[in-house]
C-alpha positions in Angstrom: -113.4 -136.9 -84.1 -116.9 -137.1 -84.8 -117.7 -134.1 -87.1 -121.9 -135.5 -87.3 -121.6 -133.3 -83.7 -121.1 -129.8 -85.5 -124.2 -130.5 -87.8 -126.4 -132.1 -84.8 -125.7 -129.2 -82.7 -126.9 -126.4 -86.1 -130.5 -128.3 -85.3 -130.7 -128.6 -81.6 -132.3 -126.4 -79.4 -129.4 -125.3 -77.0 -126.7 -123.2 -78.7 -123.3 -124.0 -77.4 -122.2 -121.0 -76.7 -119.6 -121.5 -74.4 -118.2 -125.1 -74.3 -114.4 -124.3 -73.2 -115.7 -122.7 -69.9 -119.1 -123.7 -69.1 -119.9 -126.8 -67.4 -123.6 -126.3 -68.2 -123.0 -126.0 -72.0 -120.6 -129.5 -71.4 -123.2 -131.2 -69.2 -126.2 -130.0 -72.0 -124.2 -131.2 -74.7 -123.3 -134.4 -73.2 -127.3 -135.2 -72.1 -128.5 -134.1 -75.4 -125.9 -136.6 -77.3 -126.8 -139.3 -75.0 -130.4 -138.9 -75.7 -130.0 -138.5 -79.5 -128.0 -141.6 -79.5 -131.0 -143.3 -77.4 -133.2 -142.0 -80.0 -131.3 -143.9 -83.0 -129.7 -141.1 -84.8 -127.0 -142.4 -87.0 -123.5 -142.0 -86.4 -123.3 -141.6 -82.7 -121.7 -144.7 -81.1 -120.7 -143.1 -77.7 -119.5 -145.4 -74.8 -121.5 -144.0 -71.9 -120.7 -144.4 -68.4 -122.7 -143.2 -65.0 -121.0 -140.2 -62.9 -122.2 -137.8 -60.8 -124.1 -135.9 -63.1 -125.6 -138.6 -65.2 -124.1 -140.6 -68.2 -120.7 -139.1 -69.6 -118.9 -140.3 -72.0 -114.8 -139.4 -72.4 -114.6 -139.9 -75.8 -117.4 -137.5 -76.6 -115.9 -134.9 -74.0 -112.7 -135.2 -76.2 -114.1 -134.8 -79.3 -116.8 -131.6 -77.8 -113.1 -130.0 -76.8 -111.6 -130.2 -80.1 -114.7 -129.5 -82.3 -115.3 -126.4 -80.1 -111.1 -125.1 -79.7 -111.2 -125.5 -83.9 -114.8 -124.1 -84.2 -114.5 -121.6 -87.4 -112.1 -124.0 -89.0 -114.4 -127.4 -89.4 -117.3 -128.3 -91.5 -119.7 -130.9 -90.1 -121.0 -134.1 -92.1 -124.5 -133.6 -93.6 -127.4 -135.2 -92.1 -130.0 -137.4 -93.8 -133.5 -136.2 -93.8 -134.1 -139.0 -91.2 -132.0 -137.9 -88.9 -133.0 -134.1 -89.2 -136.9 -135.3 -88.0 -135.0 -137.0 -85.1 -133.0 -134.4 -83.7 -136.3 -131.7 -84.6 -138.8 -134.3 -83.1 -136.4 -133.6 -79.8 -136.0 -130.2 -80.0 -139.7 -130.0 -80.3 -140.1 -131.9 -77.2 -137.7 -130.7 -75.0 -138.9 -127.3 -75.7 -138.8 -124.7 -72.4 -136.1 -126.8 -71.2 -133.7 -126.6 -73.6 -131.5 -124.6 -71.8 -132.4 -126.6 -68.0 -129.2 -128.8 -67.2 -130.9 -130.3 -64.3 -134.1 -131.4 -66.8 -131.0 -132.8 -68.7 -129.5 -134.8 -65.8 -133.0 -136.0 -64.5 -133.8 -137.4 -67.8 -130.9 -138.7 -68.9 -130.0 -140.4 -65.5 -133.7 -142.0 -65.4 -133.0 -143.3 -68.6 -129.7 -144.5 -67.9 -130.7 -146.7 -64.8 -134.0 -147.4 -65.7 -133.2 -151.2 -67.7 -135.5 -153.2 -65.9 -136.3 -151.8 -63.0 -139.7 -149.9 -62.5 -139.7 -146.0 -62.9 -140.6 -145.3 -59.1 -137.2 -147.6 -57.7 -135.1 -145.4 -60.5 -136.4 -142.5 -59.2 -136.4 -143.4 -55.7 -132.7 -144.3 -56.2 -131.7 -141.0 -57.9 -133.0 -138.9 -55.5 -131.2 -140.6 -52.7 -127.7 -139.9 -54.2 -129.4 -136.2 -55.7 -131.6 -134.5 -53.7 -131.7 -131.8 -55.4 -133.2 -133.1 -58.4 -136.7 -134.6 -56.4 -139.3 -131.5 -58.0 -142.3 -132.6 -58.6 -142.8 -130.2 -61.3 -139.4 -131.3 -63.3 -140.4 -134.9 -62.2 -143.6 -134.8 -64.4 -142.0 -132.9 -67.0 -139.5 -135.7 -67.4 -141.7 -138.5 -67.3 -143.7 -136.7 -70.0 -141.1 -135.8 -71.9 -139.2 -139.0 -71.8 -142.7 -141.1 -72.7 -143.2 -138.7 -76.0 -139.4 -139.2 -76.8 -139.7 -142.7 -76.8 -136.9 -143.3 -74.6 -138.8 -145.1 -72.2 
């Protein structure tokens, strides 16, 4: 078990308040690691996969379930200063959203798929298997979002 994720989560902007039964607080948690990790903060080596709501990863769905049925009885790891500005510089960013699981899945799914391929085929190809995520307005809060992230 990763204990890093009871620290990260102290400095993010979405509480967890509700892991065990809330597939929003799982999906948030999930995106936000998956980002953080793009971002290069230390310590998260997460195999990612793509499923219907973006990139998961089992082994951080494991450890999220254990942290979160132990809560009051771990301590995380401490952070370096380094990875503090990361996980701020994000939370600054993400901002309004922070508690927006489909801004989550958008953004985390572009960045997934994106490798080589230009941003409209990724989108183009996203929409097609989730309509419900082709806004314009989340679209170019995304793009903006992603861009001052450095993610892509």
């Amino acid at each position: 078990m990763n204990l890093r994720l009871i620290t990260i989560f102290q400095y993010t902007p979405h509480q967890i308040n509700n892991f065990l039964n809330s597939f929003q607080d799982r999906l948030i948690f999930q995106k936000t690691i998956y980002l953080l990790q793009k971002m290069h903060l230390k310590g998260l080596e997460y195999p990612f996969s793509y499923y219907l709501n973006g990139p998961y990863s089992s082994d951080l769905a494991n450890d999220g379930f254990l942290i979160y049925q132990e809560d009051s009885h771990l301590n995380g790891e401490l952070l370096d200063q380094e990875d503090i500005n990361i996980i701020h510089h994000f939370s600054e960013i993400i901002g309004e959203d922070k508690d927006n699981p489909l801004f989550y899945e958008l953004l985390s799914s572009l960045i997934y798929q994106k490798g080589d391929k230009n941003i409209s085929e990724v989108l183009k190809e996203i929409f097609n298997n989730k309509p419900y995520l082709n806004d314009l307005e989340l679209i170019k809060k995304v793009l903006t979002k992603a861009k001052s992230l450095g993610v892509l």
